[in-house]
C-alpha positions as a printed Julia matrix, in Angstrom:
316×3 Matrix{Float64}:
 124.78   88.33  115.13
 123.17   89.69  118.49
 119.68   89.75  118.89
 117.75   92.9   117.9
 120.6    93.66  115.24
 119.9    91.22  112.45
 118.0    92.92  110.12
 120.94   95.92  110.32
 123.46   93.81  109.73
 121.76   91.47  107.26
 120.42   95.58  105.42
 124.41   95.88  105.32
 125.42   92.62  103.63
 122.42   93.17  100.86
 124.15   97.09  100.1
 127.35   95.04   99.65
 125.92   92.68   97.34
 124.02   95.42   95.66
 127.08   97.82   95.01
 128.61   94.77   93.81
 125.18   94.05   91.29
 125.9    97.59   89.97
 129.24   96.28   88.28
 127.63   94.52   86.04
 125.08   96.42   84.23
 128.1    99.45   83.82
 130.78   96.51   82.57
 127.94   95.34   79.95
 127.05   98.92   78.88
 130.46   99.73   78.42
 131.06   96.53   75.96
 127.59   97.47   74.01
 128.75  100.71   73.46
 131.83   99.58   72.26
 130.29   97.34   70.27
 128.14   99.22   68.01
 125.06   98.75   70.85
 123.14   96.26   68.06
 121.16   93.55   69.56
 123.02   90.79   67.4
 124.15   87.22   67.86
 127.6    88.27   67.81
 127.84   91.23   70.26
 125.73   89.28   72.75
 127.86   85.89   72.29
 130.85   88.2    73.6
 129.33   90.26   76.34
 128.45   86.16   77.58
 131.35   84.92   77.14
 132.82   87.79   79.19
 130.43   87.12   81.72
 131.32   83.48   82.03
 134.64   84.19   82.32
 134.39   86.74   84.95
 133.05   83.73   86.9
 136.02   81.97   87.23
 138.23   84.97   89.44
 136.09   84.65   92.83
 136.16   80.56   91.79
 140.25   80.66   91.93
 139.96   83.2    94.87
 138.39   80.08   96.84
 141.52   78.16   96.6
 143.49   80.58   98.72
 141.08   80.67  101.67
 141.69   77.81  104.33
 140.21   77.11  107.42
 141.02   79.42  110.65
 142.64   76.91  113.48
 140.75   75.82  116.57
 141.23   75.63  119.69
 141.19   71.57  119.19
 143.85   71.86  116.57
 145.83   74.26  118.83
 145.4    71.92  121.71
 147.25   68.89  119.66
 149.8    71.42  118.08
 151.03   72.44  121.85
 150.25   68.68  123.53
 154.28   68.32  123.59
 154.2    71.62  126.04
 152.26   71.12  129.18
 152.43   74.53  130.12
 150.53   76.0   126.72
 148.14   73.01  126.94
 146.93   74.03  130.64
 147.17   77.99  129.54
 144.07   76.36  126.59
 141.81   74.64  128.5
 140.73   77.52  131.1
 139.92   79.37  128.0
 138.04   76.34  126.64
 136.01   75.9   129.54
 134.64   78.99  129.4
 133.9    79.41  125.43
 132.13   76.21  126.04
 129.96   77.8   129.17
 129.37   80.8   126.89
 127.99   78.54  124.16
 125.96   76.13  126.57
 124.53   79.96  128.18
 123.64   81.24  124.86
 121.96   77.88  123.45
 120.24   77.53  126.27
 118.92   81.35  126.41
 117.48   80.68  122.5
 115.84   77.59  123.79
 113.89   78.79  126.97
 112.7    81.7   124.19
 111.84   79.45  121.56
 110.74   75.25  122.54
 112.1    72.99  120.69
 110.43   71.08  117.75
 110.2    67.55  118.37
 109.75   65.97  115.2
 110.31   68.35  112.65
 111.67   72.14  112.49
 109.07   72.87  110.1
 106.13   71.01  110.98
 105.73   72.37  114.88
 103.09   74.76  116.06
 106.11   76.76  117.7
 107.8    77.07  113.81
 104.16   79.16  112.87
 106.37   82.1   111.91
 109.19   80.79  109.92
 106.91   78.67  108.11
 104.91   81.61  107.41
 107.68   83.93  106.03
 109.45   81.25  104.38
 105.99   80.98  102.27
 106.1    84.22  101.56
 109.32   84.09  100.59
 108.88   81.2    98.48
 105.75   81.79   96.5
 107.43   85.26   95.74
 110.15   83.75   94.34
 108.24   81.68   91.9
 106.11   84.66   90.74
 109.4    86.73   90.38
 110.99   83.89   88.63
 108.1    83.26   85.75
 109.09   87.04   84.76
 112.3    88.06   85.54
 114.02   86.37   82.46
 111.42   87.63   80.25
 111.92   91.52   80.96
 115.07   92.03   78.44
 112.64   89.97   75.94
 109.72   92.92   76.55
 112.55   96.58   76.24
 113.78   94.83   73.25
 110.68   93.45   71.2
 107.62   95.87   72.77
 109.64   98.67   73.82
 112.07   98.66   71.19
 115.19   99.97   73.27
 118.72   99.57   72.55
 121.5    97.42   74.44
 122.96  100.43   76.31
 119.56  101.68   77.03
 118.37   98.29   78.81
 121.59   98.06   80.91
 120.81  101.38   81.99
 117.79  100.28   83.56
 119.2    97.52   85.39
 121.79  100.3    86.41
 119.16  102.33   88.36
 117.03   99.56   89.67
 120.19   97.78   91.96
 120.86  101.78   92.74
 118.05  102.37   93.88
 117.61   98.94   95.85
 120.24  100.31   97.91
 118.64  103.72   99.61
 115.12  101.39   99.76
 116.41   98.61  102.11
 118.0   101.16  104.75
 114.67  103.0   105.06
 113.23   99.52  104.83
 115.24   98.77  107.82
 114.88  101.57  109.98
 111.26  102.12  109.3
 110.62   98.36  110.3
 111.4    99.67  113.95
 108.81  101.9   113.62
 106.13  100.13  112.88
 107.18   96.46  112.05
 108.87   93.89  110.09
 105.92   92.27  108.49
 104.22   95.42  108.28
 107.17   97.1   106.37
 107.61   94.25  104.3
 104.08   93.91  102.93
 103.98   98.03  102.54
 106.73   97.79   99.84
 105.87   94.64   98.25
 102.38   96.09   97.61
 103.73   99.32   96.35
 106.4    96.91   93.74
 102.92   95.18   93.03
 101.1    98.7    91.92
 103.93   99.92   89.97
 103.8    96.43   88.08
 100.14   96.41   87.82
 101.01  100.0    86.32
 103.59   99.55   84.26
 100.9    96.6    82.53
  98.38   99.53   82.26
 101.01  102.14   80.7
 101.63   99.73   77.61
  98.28   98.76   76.96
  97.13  102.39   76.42
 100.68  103.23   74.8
 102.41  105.7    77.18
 105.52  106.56   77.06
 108.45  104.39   77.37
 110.15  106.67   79.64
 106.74  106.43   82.02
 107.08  102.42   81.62
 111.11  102.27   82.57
 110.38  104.23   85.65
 107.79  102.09   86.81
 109.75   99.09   85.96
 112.43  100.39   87.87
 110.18  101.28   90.63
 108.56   97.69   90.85
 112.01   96.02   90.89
 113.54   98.36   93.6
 110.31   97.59   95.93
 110.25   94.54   95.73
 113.91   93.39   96.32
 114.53   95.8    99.24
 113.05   94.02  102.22
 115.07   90.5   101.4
 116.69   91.47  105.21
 113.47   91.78  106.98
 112.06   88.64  106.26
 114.83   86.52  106.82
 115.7    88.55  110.51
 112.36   87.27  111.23
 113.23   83.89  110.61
 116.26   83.51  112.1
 114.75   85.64  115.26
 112.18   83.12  115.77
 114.29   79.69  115.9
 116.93   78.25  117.73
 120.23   78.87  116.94
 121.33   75.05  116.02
 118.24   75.22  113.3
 119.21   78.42  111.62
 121.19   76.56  109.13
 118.36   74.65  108.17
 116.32   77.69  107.7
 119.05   79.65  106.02
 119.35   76.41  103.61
 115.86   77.47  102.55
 117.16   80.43  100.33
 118.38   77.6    98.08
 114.91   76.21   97.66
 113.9    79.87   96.39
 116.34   80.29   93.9
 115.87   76.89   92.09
 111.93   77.53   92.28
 113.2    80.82   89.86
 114.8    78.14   87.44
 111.53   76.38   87.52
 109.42   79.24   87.54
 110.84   80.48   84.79
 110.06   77.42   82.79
 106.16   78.06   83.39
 106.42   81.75   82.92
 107.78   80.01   79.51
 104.75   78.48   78.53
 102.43   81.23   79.69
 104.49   83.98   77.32
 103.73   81.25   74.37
 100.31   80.84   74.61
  98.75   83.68   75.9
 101.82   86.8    75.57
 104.59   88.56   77.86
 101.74   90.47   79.22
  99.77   87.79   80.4
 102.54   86.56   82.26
 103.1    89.87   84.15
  99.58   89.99   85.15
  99.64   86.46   86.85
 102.96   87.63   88.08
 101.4    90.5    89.71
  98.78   88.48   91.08
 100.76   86.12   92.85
 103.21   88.33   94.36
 100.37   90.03   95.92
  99.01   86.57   97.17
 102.31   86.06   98.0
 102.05   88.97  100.9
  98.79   87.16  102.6
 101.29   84.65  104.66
 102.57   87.74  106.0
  99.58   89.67  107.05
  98.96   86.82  109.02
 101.95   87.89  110.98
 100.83   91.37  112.08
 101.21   91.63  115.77
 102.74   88.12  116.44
 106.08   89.08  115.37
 107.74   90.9   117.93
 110.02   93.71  117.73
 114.19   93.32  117.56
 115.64   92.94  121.06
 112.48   92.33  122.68
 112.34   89.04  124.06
 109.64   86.42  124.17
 109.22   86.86  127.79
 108.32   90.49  127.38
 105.01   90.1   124.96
């Protein structure tokens, strides 16, 4: 991906996986409904099992893809015709100029890291935003499993009614990270970022508030849905400014990192476990809150040293 498009194209692939997300939630309603929309052992085991097996058709699709040949496989397929070999290695030559150009453009941008990619002073952003990224996934993670457990036992809301709610908060992911994206050219990544994680944080924070003093549960879903859209729409931002600010041979690394986030959810989850025991659901929201607005500080941090898409490091 060019530099100065990332975040667009990255904004793209997280629609995609969102429209794909929305599948779910209508599949699920659809069985409930059926069903008799009853949260028991039985209609749950099925909608599961359903689930699991659903798992296995993009598993058998991977044993139909192969890889594309190279130029190096090409080269030995035609070695018997000297004509097609010669006709190869112009071509050759100048991919490999073309890669040597562009690797050496990303390094006189960004300096190399001597020892470590993430222990340099020149990695100061990644490191940053990979924090951020981090310790929101482990706040997001200690709740996340427990919100079906608060609609069904505080709220008291049905099967179909919960799926529902899922339903609208991938929707409205979708509308969020495009204005997310375009408004981040406006008036910055970081700055875009924190704006809508803070605004997820208040609807949480208010959501909390609404079912202390008994609102309505209509007033709570909405704010639910509003947290969860908020926060999960700038997932493209942060991670243009990561792979904006390294070379291009440690982007893999980097990218490797989203692993690390989604086992710290398995983990997280584990804790958020132990909080909802001794203390309730809605002590574990709170400290949720709380840390996914800590979680923002690695950012602010950031204003003004990020620079903007396309502009090189020469330029600031």
């Amino acid at each position: 991906v060019p530099d100065g498009k990332r975040s667009l194209w990255f904004t793209r692939r997280v629609v995609l996986i969102k429209l794909g997300n929305m599948v779910g939630p209508i599949v699920v309603l659809v069985m409930f409904y059926l069903l008799g929309d009853k949260w028991t052992t039985k209609e749950c085991s099925v909608v599961m099992m359903v689930g699991q097996v659903a798992c296995i058709i993009p598993l058998l699709l991977l044993c139909w893809m192969k890889d594309v040949e190279d130029n190096d496989s090409l080269s030995h397929s035609n070695a018997d015709d000297p004509e097609q070999a010669q006709d190869l290695l112009p071509r050759a030559d100048e991919e490999i100029t073309e890669i040597d150009a562009s690797q050496n453009e990303a390094d006189e941008e960004i300096p190399s890291a001597p020892l470590c990619f993430c222990l340099s002073k020149e990695r100061f952003i990644p490191r940053m935003v990979a924090c951020s990224d981090i310790m929101s996934g482990i706040a997001a993670g200690m709740s996340i499993r427990y919100f079906p457990i608060f609609f069904l036992s505080n709220l008291r809301l049905s099967p179909v009614l919960v799926q529902i709610l899922f339903f609208f908060s991938v929707v409205c992911q979708i509308p969020l990270s495009i204005v997310a994206q375009r408004g981040a050219k406006r008036i910055g990544r970081c700055q875009m970022t924190v704006l809508l994680k803070w605004i997820g944080v208040a609807c949480f924070v208010a959501m909390i508030l609404s079912y202390r003093y008994r609102l309505s549960s209509v007033l709570i879903s909405i704010l639910w849905i509003g947290r969860t859209s908020f926060m999960n729409s700038c997932s493209a931002l942060t991670k243009s400014i990561i792979m904006d600010s390294v070379p291009q041979r440690e982007r893999g690394q980097w990218s490797a990192l989203e692993s690390v986030n989604m086992f710290s959810w398995s983990g997280s989850a584990f804790l958020g476990g132990i909080l909802v025991g001794e203390e309730g659901i809605l002590f574990n929201f709170c400290i949720t809150s709380a840390l996914q607005l800590i979680a923002t500080i690695p950012l602010i941090l950031l204003f003004g040293k990020v620079r903007a898409e396309g502009e090189s490091s020469q330029s600031r």
